[in-house]
C-alpha positions in Angstrom: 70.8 172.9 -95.0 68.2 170.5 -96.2 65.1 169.9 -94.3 65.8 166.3 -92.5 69.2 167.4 -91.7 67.6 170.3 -89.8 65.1 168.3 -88.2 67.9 165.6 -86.7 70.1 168.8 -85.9 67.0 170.2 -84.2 67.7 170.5 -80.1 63.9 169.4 -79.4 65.0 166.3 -81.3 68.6 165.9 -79.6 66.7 166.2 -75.9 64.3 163.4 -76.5 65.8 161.2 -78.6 67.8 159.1 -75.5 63.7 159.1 -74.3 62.7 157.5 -78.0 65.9 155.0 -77.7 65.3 153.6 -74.4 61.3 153.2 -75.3 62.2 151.7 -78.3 65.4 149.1 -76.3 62.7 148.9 -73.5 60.0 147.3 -75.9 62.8 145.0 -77.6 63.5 143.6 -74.1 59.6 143.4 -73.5 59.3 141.5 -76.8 62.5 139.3 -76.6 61.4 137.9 -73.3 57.9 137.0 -74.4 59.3 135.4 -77.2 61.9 133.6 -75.1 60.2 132.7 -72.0 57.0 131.3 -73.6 55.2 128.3 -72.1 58.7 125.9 -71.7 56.5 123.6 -69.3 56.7 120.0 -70.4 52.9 119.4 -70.1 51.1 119.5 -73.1 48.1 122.3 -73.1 44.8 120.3 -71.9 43.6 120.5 -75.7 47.1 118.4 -77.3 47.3 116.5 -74.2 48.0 112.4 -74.6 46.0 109.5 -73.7 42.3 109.1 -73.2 40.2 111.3 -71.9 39.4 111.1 -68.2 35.2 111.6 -67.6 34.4 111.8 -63.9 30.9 110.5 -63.2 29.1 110.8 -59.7 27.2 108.1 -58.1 23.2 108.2 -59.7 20.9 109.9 -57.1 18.2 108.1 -56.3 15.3 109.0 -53.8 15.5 108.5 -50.6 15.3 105.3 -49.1 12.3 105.1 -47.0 14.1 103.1 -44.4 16.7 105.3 -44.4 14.3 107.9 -43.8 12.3 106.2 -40.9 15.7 105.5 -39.2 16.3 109.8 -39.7 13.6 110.2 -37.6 14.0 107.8 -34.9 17.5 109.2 -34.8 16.1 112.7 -33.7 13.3 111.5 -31.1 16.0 109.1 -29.6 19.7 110.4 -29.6 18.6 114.2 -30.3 15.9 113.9 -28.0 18.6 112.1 -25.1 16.1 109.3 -24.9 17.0 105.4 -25.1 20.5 105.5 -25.3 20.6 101.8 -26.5 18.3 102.1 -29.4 20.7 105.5 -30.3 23.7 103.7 -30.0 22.4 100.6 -32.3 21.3 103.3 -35.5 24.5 105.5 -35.0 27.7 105.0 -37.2 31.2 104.7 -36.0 31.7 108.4 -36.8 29.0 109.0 -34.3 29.9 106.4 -31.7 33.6 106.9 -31.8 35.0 103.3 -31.0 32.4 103.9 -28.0 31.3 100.5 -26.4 27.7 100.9 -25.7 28.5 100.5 -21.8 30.7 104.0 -22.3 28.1 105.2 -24.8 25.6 104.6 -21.7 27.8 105.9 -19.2 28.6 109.1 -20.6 25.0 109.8 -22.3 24.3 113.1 -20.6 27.5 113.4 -18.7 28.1 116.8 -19.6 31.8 116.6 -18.8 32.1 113.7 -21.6 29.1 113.4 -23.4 28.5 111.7 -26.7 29.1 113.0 -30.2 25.6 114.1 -31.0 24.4 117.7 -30.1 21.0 117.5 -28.2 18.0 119.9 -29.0 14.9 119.7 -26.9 12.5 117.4 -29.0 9.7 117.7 -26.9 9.1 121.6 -27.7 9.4 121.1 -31.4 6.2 121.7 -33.5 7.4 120.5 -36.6 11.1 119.1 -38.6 10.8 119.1 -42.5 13.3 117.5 -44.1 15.1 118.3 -47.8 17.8 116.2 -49.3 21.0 117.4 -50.1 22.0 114.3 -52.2 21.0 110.8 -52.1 22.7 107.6 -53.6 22.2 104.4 -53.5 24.4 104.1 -50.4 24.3 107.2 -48.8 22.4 110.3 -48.1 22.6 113.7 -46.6 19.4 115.4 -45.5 18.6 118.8 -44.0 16.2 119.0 -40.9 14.7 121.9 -39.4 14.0 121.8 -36.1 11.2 124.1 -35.8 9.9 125.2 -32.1 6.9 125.0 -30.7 5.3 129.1 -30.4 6.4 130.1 -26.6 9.3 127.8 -26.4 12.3 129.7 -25.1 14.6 128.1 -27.8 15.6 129.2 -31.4 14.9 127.3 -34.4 17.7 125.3 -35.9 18.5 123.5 -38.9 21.1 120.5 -38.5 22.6 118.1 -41.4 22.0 114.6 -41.0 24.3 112.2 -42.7 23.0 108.2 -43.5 25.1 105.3 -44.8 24.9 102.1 -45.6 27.1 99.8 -43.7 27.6 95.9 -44.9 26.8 94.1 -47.8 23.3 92.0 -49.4 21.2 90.8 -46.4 23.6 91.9 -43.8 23.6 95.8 -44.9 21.9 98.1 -43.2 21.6 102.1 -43.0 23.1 103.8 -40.1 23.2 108.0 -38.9 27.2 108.6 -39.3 26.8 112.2 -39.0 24.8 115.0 -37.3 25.8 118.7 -36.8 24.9 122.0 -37.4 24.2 123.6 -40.5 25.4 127.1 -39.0 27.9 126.7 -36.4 27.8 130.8 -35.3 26.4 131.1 -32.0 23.1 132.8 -32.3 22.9 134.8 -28.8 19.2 134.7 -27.1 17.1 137.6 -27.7 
């Protein structure tokens, strides 16, 4: 008996070699289905793909407008601060005032059952609200203010987002608070 011949008549060899078969069919399969089911989408792949290519540009910041700025603060010490309702109604936006006449803004000013869309914080025992800009366009700006308590006020500090926007067009435009809220909206318990 030659040597091969008594290697493939070997029963080590005879036990294992259904194990060595199906390895070998399973890793056919494996490879026939790769080779099959390869990308069939219709899309190109972003590199090949047709037609121009598509830059996305955001708007140019630009510093903030100092109007814009001066109307940030008079939004605080007026509509924060729950004082002159009629001044705070004419600087808010319509995602503050809600479709709100200013006879209903008036009305439900510190009506704590209705209310109006801007959550209050008591100006008077603030020591101090710096500002930092998120972003600022031409049109619009977001701005972060800290409201910053006095020492011995019973009141935690917070930090609110105050959205601006420009509303009309040439003389008629004019910049407007369409947004206030929290920056963290988790209550913070008291002590």
């Amino acid at each position: 008996m030659s040597s091969i011949s008594a290697a493939l008549n070997s029963p080590k060899l005879i036990r294992f070699l259904p194990w060595i078969a199906g390895t070998i069919l399973a890793a056919g399969i494996v490879v026939f289905l790769l080779v099959f089911f390869r990308n069939t989408s219709d899309v190109a792949p972003a590199d090949k793909s047709a037609g121009p290519k598509v830059n996305q540009t955001s708007p140019r910041t630009v510093p903030v407008n100092k109007s814009a700025q001066k109307l940030a603060v008079t939004f605080i010490r007026t509509a924060v601060a729950r004082k002159n309702p009629t001044l705070a109604y004419k600087i808010s936006g319509p995602a503050i005032t809600q479709g709100a006449t200013l006879a209903e803004w008036t009305r439900d000013w510190n009506d704590p059952n209705v209310g109006i869309a801007v959550i209050p914080y008591p100006i008077d025992k603030v020591k101090g609200s710096p500002f930092r800009v998120d972003y600022s366009y031409r049109n619009e700006a977001l701005l972060e203010v800290a409201l910053l308590p006095k020492a011995g006020a019973k009141i935690k500090p917070q930090i609110f987002y105050i959205g601006l926007r420009k509303f009309g067009k040439g003389k008629n435009s004019r910049w407007l608070v369409n947004y206030w809220g929290p920056h963290n909206i988790i209550a913070v318990p008291s002590q």
